[in-house]
N, C-alpha and C positions, 0 to 999 in steps of 0.2 A: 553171686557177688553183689557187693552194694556199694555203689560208687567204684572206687579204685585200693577197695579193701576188698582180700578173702577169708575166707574162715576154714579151720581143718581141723576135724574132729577125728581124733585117732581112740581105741576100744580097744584094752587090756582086759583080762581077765587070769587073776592070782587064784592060785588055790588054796595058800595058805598068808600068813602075817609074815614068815620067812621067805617065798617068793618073792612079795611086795618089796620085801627091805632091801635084798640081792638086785631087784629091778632097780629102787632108785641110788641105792648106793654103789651101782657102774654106772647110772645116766651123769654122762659130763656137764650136763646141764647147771648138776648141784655147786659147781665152784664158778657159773657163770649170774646165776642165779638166786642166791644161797637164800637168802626169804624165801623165795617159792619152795627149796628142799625143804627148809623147816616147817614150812606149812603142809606141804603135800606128806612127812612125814607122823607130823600129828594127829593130822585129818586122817591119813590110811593106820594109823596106829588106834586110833579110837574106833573107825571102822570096825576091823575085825578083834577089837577088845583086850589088845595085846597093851597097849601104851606106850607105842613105840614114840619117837621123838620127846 
């Protein structure tokens, strides 16, 4: 901890580009969120070379 902040590092591991997508398209996060989906979905679409977002 550093000051009165913590940090949490959570580790996924997809097998494939349709994993990944199934993963963030149930995380509720994406309508609290929705930049971070659009990013997180480009960035893992480019990843594994699929193009997703």
């Amino acid at each position: 901890m550093r000051g009165d902040t913590a940090r949490i590092v959570q580790t996924v591991l997809f097998t494939d580009s349709g994993a990944f997508d199934r993963w963030c398209d149930t995380d509720a996060t994406r309508f609290d969120y929705p930049v971070l989906y659009v990013r997180l979905k480009h960035d893992g679409g480019a990843f594994f070379g699929s193009g997703t977002g």
